[in-house]
SERO-4910 file (N, C-alpha, C, O; in steps of 0.05 Angstrom, whole numbers):
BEGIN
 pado doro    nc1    nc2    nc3   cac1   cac2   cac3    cc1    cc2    cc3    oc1    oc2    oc3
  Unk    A   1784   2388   2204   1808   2394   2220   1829   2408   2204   1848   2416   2216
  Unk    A   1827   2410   2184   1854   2410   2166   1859   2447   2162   1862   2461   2141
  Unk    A   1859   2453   2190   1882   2485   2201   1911   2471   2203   1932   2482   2201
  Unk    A   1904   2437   2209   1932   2430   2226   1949   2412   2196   1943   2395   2180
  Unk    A   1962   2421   2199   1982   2407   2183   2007   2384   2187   2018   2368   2173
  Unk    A   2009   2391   2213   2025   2365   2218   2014   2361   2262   2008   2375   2281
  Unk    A   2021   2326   2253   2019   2315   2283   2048   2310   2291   2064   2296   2278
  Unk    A   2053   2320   2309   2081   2317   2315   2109   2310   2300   2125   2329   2303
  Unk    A   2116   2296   2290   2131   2297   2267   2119   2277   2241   2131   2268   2222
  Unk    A   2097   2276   2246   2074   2267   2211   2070   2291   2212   2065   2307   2229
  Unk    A   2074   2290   2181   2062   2310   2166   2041   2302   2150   2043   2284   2133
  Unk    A   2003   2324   2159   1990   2309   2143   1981   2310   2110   1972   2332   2105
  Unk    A   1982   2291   2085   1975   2299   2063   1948   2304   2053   1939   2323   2041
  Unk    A   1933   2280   2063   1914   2284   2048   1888   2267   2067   1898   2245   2074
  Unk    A   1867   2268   2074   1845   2252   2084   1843   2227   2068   1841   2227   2043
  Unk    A   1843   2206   2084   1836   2191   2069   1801   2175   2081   1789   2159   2067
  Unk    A   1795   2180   2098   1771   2169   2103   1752   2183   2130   1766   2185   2150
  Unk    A   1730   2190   2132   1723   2193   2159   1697   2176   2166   1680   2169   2150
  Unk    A   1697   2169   2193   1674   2149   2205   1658   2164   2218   1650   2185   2208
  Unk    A   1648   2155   2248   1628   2167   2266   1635   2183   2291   1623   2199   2305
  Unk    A   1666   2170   2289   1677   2185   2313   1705   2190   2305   1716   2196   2327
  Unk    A   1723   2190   2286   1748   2199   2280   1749   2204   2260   1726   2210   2253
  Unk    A   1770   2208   2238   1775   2220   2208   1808   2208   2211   1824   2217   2227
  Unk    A   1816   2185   2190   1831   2184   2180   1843   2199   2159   1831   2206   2140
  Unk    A   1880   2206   2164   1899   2218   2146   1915   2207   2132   1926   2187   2143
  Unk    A   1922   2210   2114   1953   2196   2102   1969   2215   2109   1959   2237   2113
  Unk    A   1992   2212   2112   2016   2225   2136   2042   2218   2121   2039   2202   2103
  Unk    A   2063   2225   2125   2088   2220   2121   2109   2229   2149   2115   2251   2158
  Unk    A   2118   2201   2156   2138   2203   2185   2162   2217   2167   2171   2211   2145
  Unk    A   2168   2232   2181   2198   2247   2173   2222   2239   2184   2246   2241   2179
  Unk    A   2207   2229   2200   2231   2207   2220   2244   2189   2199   2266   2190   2190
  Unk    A   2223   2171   2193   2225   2148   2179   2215   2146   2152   2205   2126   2142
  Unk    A   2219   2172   2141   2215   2170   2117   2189   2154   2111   2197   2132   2103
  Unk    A   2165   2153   2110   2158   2130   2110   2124   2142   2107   2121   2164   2118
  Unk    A   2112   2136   2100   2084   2131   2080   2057   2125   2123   2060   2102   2132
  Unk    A   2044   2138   2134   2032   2122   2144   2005   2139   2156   2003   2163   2154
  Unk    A   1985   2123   2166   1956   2132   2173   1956   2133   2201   1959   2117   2219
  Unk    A   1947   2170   2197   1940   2174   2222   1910   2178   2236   1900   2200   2230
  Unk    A   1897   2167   2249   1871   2168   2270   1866   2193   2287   1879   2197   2307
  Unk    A   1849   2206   2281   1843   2234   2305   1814   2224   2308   1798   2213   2293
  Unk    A   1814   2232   2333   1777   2225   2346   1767   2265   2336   1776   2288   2340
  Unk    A   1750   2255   2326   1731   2276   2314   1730   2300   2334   1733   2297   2358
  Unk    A   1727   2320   2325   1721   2350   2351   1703   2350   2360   1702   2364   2380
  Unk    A   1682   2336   2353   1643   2342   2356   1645   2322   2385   1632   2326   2406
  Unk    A   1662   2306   2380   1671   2280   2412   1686   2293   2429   1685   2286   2453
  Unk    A   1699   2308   2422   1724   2317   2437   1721   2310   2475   1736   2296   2489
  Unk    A   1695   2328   2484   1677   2333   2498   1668   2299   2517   1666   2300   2541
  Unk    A   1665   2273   2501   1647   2257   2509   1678   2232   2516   1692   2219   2501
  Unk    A   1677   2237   2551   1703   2213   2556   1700   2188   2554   1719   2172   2554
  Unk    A   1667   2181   2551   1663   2151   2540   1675   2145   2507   1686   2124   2499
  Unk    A   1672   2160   2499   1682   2158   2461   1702   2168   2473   1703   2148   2487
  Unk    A   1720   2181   2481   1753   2176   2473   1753   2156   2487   1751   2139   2469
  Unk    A   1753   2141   2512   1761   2108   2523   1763   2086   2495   1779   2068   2487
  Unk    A   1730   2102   2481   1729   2075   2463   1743   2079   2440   1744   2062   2422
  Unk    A   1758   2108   2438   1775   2104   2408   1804   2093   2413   1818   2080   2398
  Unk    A   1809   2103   2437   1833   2093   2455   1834   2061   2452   1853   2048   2445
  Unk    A   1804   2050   2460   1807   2019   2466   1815   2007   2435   1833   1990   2431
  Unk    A   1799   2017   2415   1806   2009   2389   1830   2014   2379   1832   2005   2356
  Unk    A   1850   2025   2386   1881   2026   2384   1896   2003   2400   1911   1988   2387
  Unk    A   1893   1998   2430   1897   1975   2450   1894   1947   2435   1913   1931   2432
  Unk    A   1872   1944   2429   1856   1920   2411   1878   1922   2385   1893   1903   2386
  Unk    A   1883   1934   2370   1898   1937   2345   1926   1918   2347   1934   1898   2336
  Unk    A   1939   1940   2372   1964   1924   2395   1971   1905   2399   1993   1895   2393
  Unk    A   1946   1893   2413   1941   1874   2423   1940   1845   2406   1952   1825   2413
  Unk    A   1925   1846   2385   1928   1833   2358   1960   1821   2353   1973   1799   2355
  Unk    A   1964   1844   2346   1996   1834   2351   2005   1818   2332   2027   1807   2335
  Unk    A   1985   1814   2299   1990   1799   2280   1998   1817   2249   1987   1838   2241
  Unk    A   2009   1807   2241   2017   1818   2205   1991   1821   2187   1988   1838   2169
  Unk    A   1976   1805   2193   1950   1802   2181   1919   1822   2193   1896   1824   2184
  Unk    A   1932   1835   2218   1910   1866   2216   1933   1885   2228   1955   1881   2239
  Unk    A   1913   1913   2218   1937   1940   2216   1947   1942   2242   1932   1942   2261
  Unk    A   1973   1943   2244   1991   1952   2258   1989   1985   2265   1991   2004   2249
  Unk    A   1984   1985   2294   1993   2017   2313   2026   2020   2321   2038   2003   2333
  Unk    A   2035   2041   2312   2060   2055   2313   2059   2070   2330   2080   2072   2342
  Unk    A   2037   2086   2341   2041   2116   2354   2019   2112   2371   2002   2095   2368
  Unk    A   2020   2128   2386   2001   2144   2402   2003   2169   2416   2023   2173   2431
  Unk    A   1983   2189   2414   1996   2213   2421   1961   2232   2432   1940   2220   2432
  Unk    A   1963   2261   2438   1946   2272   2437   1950   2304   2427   1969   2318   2434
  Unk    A   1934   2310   2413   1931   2336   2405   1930   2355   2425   1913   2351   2443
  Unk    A   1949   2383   2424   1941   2406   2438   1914   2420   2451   1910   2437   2468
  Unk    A   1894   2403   2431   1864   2408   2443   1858   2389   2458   1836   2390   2468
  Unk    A   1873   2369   2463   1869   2339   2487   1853   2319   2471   1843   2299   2481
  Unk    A   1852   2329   2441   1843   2296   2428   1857   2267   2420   1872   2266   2400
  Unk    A   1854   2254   2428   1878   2230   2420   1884   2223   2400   1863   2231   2389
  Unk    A   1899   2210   2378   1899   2197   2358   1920   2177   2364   1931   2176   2386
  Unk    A   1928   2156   2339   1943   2130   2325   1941   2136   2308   1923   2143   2291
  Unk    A   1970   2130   2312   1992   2121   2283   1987   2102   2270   1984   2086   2289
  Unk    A   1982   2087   2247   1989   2065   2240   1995   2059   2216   2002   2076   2199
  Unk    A   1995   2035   2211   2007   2029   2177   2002   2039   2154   1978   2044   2157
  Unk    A   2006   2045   2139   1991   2057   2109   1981   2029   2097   1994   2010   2104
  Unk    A   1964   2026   2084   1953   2011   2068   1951   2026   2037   1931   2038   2028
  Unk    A   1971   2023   2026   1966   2040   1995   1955   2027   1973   1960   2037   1951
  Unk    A   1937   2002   1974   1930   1992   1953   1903   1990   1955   1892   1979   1936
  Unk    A   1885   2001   1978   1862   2010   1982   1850   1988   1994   1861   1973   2010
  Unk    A   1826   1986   1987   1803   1962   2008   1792   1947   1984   1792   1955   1961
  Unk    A   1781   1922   1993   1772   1913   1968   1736   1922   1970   1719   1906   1961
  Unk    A   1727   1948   1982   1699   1964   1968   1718   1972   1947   1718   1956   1928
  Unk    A   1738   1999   1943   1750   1997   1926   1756   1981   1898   1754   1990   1875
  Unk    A   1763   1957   1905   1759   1932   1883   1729   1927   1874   1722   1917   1853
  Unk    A   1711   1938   1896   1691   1924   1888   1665   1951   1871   1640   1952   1873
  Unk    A   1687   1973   1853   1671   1991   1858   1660   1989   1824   1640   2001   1813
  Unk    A   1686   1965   1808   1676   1965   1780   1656   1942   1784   1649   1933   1762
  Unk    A   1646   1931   1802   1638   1902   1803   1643   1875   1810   1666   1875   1820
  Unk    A   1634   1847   1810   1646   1833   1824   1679   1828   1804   1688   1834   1782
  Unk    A   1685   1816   1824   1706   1797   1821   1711   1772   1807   1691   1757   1810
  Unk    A   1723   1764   1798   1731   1733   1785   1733   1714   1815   1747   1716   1835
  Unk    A   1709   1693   1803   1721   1680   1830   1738   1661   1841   1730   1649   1861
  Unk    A   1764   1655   1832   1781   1652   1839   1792   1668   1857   1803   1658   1877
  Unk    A   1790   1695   1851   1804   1721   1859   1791   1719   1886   1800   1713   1908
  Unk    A   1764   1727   1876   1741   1731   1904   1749   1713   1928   1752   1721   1951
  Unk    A   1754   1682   1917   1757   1663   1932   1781   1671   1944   1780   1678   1968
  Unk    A   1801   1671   1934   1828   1682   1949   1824   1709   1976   1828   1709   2000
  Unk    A   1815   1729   1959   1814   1746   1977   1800   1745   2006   1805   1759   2026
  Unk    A   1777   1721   2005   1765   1723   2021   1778   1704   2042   1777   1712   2065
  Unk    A   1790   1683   2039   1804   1666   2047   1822   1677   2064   1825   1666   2085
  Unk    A   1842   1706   2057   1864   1715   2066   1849   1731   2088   1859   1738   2109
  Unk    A   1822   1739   2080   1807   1756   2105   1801   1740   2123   1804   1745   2147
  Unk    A   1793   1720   2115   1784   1698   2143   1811   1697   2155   1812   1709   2177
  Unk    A   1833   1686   2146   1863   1684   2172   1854   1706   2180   1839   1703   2199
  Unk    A   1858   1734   2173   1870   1754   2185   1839   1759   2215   1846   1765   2238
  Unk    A   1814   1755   2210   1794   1742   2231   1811   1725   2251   1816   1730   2275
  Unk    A   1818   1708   2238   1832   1689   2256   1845   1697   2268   1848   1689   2291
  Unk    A   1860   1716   2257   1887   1737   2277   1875   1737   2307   1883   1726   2327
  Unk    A   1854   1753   2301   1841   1771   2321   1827   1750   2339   1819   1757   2361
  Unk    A   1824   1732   2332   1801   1710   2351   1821   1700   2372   1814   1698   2395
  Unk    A   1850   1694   2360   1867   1671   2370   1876   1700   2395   1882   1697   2418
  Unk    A   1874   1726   2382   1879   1742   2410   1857   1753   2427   1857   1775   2439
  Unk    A   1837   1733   2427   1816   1742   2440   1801   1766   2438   1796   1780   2458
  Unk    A   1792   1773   2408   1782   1794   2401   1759   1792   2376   1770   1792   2354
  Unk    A   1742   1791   2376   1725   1791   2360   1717   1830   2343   1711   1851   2355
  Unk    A   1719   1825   2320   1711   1849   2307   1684   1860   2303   1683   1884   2295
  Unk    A   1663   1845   2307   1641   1861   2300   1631   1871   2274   1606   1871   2274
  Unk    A   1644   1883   2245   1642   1906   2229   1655   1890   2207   1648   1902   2186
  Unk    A   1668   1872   2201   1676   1862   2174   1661   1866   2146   1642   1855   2135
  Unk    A   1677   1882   2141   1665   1882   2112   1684   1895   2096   1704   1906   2105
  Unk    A   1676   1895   2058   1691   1907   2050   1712   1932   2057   1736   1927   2058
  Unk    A   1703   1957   2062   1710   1980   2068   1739   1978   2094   1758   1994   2098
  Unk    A   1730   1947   2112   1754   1947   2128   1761   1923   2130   1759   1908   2150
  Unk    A   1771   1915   2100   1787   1897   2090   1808   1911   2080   1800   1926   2062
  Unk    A   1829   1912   2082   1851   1931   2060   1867   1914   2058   1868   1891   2068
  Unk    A   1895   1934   2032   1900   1921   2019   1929   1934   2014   1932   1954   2000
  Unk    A   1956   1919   2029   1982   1932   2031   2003   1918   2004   2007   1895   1997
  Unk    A   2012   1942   1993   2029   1923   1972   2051   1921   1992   2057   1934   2012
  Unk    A   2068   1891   1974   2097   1878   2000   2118   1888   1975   2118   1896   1952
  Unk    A   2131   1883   1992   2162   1890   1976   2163   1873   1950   2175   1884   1931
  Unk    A   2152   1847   1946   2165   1833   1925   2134   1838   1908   2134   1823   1888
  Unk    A   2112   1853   1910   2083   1868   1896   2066   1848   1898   2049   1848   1879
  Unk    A   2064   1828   1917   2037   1829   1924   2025   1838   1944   2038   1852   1961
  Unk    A   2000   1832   1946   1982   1845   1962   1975   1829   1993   1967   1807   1997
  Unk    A   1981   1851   2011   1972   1833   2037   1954   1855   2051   1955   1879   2057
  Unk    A   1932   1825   2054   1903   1837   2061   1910   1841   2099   1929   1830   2111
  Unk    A   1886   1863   2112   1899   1867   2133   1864   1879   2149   1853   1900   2142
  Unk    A   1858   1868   2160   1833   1875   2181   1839   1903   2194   1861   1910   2202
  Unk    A   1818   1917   2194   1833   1954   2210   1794   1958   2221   1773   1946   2220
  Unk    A   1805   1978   2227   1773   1989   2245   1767   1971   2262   1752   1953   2255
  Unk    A   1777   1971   2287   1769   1960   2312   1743   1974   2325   1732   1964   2344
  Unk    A   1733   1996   2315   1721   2012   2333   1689   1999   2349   1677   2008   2368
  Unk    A   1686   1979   2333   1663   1961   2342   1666   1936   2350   1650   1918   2353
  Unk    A   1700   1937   2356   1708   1904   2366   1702   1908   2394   1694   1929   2403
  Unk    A   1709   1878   2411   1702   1863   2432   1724   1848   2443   1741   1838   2428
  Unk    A   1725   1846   2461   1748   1820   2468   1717   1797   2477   1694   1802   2483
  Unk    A   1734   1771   2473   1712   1747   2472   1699   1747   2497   1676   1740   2501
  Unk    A   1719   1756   2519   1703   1756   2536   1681   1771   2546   1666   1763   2564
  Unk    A   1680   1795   2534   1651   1820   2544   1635   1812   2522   1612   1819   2527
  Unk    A   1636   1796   2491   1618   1790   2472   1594   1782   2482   1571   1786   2473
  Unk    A   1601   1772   2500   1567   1749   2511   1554   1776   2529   1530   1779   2530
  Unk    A   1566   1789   2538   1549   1808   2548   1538   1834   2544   1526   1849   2560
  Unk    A   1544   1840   2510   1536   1862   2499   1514   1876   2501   1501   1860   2514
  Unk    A   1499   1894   2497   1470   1907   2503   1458   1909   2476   1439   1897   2467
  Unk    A   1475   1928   2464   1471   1941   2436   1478   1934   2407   1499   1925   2396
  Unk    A   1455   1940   2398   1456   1919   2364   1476   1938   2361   1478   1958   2376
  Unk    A   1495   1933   2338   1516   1936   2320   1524   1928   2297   1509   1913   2285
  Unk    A   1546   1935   2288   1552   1925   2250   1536   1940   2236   1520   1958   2241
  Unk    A   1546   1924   2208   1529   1937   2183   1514   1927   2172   1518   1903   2173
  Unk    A   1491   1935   2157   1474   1926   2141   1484   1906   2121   1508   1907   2116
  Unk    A   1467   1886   2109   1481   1867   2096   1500   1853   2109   1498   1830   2102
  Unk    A   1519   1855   2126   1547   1840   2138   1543   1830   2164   1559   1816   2176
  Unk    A   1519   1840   2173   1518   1826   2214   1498   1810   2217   1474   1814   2213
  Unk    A   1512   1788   2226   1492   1773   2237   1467   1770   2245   1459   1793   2242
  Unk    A   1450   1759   2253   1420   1760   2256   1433   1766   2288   1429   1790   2295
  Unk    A   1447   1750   2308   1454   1745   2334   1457   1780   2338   1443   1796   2351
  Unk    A   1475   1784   2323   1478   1815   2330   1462   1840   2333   1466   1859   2349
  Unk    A   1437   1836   2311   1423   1857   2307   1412   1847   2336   1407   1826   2326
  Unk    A   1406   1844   2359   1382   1836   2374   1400   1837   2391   1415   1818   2392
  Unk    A   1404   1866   2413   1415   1877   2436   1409   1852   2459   1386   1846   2464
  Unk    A   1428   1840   2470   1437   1828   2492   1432   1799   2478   1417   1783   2490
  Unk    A   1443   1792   2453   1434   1772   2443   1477   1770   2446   1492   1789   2441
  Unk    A   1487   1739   2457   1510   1741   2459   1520   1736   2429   1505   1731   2410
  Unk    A   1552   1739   2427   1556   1728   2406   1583   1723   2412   1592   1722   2435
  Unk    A   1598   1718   2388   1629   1707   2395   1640   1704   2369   1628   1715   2351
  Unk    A   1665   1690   2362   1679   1685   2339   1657   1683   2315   1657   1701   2299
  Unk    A   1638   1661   2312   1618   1665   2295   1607   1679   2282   1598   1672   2260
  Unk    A   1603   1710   2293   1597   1728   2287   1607   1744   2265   1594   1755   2248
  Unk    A   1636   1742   2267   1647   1747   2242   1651   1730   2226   1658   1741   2204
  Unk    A   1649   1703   2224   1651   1685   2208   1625   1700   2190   1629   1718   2173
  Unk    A   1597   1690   2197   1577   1704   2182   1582   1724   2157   1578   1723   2132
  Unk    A   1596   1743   2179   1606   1773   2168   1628   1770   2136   1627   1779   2113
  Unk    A   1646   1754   2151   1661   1743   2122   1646   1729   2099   1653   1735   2076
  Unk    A   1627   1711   2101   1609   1697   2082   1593   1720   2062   1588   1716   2039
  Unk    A   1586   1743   2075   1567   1766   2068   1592   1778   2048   1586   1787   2025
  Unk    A   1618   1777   2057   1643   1793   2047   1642   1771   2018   1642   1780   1995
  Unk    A   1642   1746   2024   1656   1738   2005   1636   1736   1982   1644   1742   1959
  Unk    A   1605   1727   1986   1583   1739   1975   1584   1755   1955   1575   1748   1933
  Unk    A   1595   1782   1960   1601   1811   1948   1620   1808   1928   1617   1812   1904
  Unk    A   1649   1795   1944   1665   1792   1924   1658   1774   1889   1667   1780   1867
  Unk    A   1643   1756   1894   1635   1744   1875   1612   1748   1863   1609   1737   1841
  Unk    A   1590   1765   1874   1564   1767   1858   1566   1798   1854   1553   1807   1835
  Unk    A   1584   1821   1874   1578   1845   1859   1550   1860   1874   1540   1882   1868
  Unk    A   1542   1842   1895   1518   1854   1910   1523   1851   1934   1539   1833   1939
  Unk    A   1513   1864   1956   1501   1861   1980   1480   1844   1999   1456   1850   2001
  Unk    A   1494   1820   2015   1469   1800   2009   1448   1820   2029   1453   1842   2040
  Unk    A   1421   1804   2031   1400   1816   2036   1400   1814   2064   1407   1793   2074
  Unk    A   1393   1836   2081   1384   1831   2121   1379   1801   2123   1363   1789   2109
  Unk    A   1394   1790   2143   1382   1765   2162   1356   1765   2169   1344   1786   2169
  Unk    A   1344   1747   2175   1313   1754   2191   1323   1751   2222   1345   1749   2231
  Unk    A   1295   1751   2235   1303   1764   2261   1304   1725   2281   1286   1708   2279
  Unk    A   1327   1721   2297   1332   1706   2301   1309   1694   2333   1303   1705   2354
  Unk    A   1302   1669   2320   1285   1664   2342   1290   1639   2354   1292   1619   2340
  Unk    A   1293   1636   2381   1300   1624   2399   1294   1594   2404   1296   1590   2428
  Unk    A   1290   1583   2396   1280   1541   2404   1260   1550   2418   1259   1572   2430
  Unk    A   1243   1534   2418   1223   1532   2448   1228   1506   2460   1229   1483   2451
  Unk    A   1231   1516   2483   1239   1488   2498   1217   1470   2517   1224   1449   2527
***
């Protein structure tokens, strides 16, 4: 994308990440002086109104959250070509893949960090939202005014509210991080799901690896 240089009054600096269906920017509000990441749904989607609903919905969900402990949406807007994007927080102290790129962690550290990811799960459960996708890469990591670090859940794009969980079709998540329930389309799931997902997180933080695929989950016989 980068003909465009600024979204309405962000100005963009630099990419900082792209997924399957958008490309994150680092931005500076001129308004507000102020440091923040902006979301564009990819051009190759532009075209497909089911993927914009669902990049749309993953901003709503963000909203909706409504907690300090996952990223905060500021904006919403659409591009002159009719693509949508969000505004949201900067995270300048990166993700803990980032942390995890010299190796594990001390586990104290590990233990902490993982701990502060579970609340911020919690965030999202207590607003009826389950994430789907936890893992390092969308764990980040905001410095505060007095320099520490506050961890913050982002990438909704594979969340749920609790109530459509039980009725999902399609496996989802990532390798290493999802549940056995998940891999296996119309298998329900719920808060649990990310619990798992955090254990795989915290796993990483302390051993420095990726735990291994779940096996495939089989049912009681009754």
């Amino acid at each position: 994308m980068h003909s465009v240089e600024r979204i309405g009054r962000y100005r963009l600096e630099r990419r900082l990440g792209a997924g399957a269906f958008g490309t994150v920017w680092l931005a500076h509000d001129d308004d507000l002086e102020a440091p923040v990441a902006v979301k564009v749904l990819a051009e190759n989607w532009a075209h497909r109104l089911d993927v914009r609903e669902r990049f749309l919905a993953e901003a709503r969900l963000l909203r909706k959250a409504g907690s300090p402990r996952v990223v905060q949406v500021h904006d919403i807007g659409e591009l002159p070509d009719g693509r949508p994007y969000f505004v949201m927080e900067y995270a300048d102290a990166g993700t803990l893949a980032d942390l995890l790129a010299d190796g594990a962690l001390p586990v104290p550290e590990a233990l902490r960090l993982t701990a502060l990811a579970a609340r911020s799960a919690h965030a999202l459960h207590e607003a009826g939202i389950v994430h789907r996708d936890v893992k390092p890469s969308n764990v980040l990591l905001r410095t505060t005014p007095d320099g520490t670090r506050r961890v913050l859940l982002a990438d909704l794009g594979l969340a749920k509210s609790l109530a459509q969980a039980s009725g999902l079709t399609l496996a989802a998540g990532s390798e290493g991080y999802r549940p056995p329930e998940q891999a296996e389309p119309g298998a329900g799931i719920d808060a649990r799901a990310d619990v798992y997902s955090l254990g795989a997180v915290g796993y990483e933080l302390v051993t420095g690896t990726v735990p291994a695929a779940p096996g495939k989950v089989v049912p009681p016989e009754r």
